[in-house]
N, C-alpha and C positions, 0 to 999 in steps of 0.2 A: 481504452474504450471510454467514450466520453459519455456521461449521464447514465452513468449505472448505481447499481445500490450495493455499490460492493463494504464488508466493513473489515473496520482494522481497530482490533483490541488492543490497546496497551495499557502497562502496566508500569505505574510510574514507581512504584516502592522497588523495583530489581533494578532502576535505572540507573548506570552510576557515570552517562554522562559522555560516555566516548565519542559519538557521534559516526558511527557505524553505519546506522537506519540512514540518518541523514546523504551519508556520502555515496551511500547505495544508491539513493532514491534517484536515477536519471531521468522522471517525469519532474520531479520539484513537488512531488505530493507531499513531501515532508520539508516544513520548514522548523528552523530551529529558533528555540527560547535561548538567548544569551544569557539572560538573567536567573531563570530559573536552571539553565543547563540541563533543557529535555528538548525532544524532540513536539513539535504541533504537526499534526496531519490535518493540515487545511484543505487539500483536493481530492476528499478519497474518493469523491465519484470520478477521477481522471485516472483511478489507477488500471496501469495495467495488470493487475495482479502476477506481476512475477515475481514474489516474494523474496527480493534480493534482500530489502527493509530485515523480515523473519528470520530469512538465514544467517544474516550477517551479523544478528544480537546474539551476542554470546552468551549474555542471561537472559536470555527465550521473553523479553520482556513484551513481543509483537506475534502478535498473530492476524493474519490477512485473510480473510473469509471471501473468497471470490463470490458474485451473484448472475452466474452465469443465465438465468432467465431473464435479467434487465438486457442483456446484451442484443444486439442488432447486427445479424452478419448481411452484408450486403449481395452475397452471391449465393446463388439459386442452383442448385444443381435437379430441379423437376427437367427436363432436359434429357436427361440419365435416366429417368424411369420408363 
């Protein structure tokens, strides 16, 4: 979902670098610091919030807060009523 207010907590002190988050991330919300050896979340209003990123840090370093009120679903189901 593009242009939403979704947020994603991390936590740099548990991080120890693996790049987990990163390879998870099949949007590219998450790009990587080489030099610092952490993860940067630069697109988090692109994410889809499937929390592959959260699940796949083994030290709970991420947490992904979806904002499912910015979201815009495009289909109408008044139709049905």
């Amino acid at each position: 979902m593009i242009n939403t207010k979704h947020v994603i907590n991390f936590n740099p002190e548990n991080c120890v670098g693996c790049k987990m988050c990163y390879k998870a991330c099949f949007i590219d919300v998450i790009s990587w610091d080489e030099e610092n050896k952490k993860p940067v979340f630069k697109y988090v209003s692109e994410c889809e919030h499937c929390n592959y990123c959260e699940v796949s840090c083994k030290r709970g370093c991420i947490e992904v807060i979806p904002d499912f009120a910015s979201q815009k679903f495009r289909q109408s189901f008044d139709i049905y009523r």
